[in-house]
Structure formats: C-alpha cells, structure tokens
C-alpha positions as YAML, in Angstrom:
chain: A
units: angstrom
residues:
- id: 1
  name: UNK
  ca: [32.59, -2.36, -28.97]
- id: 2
  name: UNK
  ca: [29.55, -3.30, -26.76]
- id: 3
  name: UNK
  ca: [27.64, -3.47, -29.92]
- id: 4
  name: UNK
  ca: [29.97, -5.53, -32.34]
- id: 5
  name: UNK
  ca: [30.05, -7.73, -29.41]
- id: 6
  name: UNK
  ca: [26.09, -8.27, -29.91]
- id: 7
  name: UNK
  ca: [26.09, -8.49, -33.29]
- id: 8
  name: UNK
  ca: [28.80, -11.20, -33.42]
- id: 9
  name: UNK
  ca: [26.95, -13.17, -30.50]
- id: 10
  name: UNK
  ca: [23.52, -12.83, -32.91]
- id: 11
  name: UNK
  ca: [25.04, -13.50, -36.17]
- id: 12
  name: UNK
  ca: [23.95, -17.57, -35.74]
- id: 13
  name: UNK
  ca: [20.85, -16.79, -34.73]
- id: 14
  name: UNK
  ca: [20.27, -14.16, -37.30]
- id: 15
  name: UNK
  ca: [20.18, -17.28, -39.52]
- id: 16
  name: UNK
  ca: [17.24, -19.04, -37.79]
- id: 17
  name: UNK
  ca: [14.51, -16.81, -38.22]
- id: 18
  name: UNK
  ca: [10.75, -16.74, -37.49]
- id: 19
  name: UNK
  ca: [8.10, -14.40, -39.04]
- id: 20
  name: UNK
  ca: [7.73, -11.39, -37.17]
- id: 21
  name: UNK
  ca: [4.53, -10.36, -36.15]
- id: 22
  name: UNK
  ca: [3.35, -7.23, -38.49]
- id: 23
  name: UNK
  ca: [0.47, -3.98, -38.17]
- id: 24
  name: UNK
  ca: [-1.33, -3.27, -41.39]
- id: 25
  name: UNK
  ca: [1.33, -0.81, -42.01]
- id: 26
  name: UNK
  ca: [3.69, -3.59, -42.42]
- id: 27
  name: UNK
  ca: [5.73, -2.84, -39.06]
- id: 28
  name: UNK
  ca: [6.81, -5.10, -36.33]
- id: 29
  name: UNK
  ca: [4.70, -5.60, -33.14]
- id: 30
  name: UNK
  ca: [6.20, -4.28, -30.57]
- id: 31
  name: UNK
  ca: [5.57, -4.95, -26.89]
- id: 32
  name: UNK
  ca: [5.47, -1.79, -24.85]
- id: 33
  name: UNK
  ca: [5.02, -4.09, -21.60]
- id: 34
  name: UNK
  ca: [8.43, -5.91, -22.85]
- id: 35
  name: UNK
  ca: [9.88, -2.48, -23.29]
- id: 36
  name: UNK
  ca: [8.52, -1.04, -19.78]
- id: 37
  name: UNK
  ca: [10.09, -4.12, -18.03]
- id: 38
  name: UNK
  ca: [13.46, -3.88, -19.49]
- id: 39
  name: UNK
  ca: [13.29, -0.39, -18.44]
- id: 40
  name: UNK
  ca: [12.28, -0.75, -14.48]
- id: 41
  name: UNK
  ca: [14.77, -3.60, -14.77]
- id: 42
  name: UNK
  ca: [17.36, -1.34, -15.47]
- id: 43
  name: UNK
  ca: [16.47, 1.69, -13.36]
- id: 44
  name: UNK
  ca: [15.20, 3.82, -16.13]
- id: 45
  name: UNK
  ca: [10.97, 3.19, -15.95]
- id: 46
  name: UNK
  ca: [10.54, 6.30, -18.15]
- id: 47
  name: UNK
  ca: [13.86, 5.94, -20.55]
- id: 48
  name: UNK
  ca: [16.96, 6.89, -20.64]
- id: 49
  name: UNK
  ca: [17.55, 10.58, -22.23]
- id: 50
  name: UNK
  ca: [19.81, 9.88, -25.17]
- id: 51
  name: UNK
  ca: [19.52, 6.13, -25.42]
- id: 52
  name: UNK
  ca: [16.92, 4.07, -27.07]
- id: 53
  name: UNK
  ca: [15.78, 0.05, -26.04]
- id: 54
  name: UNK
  ca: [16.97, -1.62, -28.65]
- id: 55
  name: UNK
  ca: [16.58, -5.81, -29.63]
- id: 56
  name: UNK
  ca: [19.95, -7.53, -29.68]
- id: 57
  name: UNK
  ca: [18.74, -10.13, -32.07]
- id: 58
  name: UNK
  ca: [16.39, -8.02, -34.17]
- id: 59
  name: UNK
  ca: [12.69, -8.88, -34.16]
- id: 60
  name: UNK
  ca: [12.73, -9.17, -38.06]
- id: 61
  name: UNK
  ca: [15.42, -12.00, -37.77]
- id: 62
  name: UNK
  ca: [13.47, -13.51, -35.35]
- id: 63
  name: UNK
  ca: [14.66, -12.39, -31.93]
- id: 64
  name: UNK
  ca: [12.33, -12.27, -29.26]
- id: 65
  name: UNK
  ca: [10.58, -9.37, -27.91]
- id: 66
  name: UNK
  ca: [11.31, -9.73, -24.73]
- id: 67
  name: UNK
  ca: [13.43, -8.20, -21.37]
- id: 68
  name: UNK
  ca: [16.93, -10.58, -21.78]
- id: 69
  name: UNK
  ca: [16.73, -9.85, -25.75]
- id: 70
  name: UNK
  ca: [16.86, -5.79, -25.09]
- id: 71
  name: UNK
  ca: [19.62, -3.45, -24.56]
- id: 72
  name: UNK
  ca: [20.54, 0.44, -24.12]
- id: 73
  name: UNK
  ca: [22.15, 2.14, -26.78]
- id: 74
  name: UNK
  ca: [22.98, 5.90, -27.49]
- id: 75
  name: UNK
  ca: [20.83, 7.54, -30.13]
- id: 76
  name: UNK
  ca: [24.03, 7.07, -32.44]
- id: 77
  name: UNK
  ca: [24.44, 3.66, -31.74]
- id: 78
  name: UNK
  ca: [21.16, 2.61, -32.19]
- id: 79
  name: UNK
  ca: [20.80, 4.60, -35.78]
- id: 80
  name: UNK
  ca: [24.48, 3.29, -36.96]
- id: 81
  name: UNK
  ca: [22.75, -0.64, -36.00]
- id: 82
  name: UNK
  ca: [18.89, -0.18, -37.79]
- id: 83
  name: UNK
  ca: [21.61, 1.40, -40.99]
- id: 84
  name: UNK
  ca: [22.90, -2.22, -41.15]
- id: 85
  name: UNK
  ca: [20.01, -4.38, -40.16]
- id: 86
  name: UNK
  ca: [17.81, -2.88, -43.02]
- id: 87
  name: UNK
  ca: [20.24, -4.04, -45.68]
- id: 88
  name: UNK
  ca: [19.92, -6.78, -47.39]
- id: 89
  name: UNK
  ca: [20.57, -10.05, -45.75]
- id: 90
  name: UNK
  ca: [23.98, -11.17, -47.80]
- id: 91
  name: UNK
  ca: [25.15, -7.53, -47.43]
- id: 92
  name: UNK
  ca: [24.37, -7.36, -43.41]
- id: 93
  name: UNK
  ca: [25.69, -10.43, -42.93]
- id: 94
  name: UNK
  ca: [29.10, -9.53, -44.45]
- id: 95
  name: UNK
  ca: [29.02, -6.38, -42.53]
- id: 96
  name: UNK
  ca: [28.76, -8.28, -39.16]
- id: 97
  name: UNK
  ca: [31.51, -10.57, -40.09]
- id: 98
  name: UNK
  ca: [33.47, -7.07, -40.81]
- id: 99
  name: UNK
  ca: [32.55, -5.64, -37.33]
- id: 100
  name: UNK
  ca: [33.65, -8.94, -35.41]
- id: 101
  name: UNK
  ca: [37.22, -9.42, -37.13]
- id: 102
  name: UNK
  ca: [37.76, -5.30, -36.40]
- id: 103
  name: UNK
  ca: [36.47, -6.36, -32.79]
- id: 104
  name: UNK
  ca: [38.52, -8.97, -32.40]
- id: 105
  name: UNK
  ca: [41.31, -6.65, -33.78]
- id: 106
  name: UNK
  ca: [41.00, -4.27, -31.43]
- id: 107
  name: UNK
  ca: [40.50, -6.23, -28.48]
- id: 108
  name: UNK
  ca: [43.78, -7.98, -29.11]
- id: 109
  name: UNK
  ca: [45.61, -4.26, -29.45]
- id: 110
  name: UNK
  ca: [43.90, -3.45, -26.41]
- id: 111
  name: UNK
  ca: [45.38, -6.70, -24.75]
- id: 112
  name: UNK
  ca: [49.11, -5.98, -25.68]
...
C-alpha cells in the first residue's frame, strides 16, 4: 500500500521530467553519498538485509537523487516497482492510475 501511495503522490511529477545524468553504459548516475545518507538517516549505515534504497520519483523521470526522494522497500517490492517503471511511458502511466483507484479501494474497505 506504502508503495501505491508513492506512486500516486509521483504520478504529476513523473510528467515533468529532466534528463538524467548517464555512464557510457547508458545507466543513471547514482550517488552512493545520497544513498549512504539516507541510510545513517534511517539507522541502517550498511543496508537493510532484504530491502533495497529505492527513488520515489525515479531518477529517469526526473526525481532527484537525493535523501527526502529515497525509501526502503523489500527485495519484492522494489523488483514489482523497476517491472513498471521500465515500461513504456503511456503503459506505466496507466498502470499507476490502476494502482491508485485499487488503493483508494482498499483504503475505503479498510475504513468501513
């Protein structure tokens, strides 16, 4: 739920997107200090067995790559999220909607 929650706070910002920076391998610069941070911040400086850091808004859509942009997620969470953010854009997009309504949904049952 944590995570549909993220995704449906992103999906504007998802929209607004800068150019990530990129290796010669075409991958995403990543900031290991950012990383280390957010994990003294959170009482795990050497990671969390079972969880990875992962970028609320992704870098590729523009998030930043910093602390307040990172979050823990279970190995299972975290693979079920990169599934959907390396889709095409029109295709992710209409999964997040999906994920919000069935959040929304649920939180409501949960309510009554």
């Amino acid at each position: 739920m944590l995570l549909a929650f993220a995704i449906c706070a992103a999906i504007g910002l998802l929209l607004v997107a800068s150019a990530p920076l990129r290796d010669a391998n075409g991958r995403i610069h990543r900031s290991q200090s950012a990383v280390h941070r957010f994990q003294v911040s959170t009482g795990h400086p050497n990671g969390w067995p079972g969880h990875v850091v992962d970028h609320i808004v992704p870098l590729a859509s523009g998030g930043p790559d910093e602390p307040i942009n990172m979050q823990w997620e279970s190995d299972a969470e975290g693979k079920a999220k990169d599934a959907i953010e390396r889709l095409p854009a029109a295709v992710a997009l209409e999964v997040q909607i999906l994920a919000c309504r069935r959040a929304r949904t649920d939180t409501i049952r949960m309510a009554k």
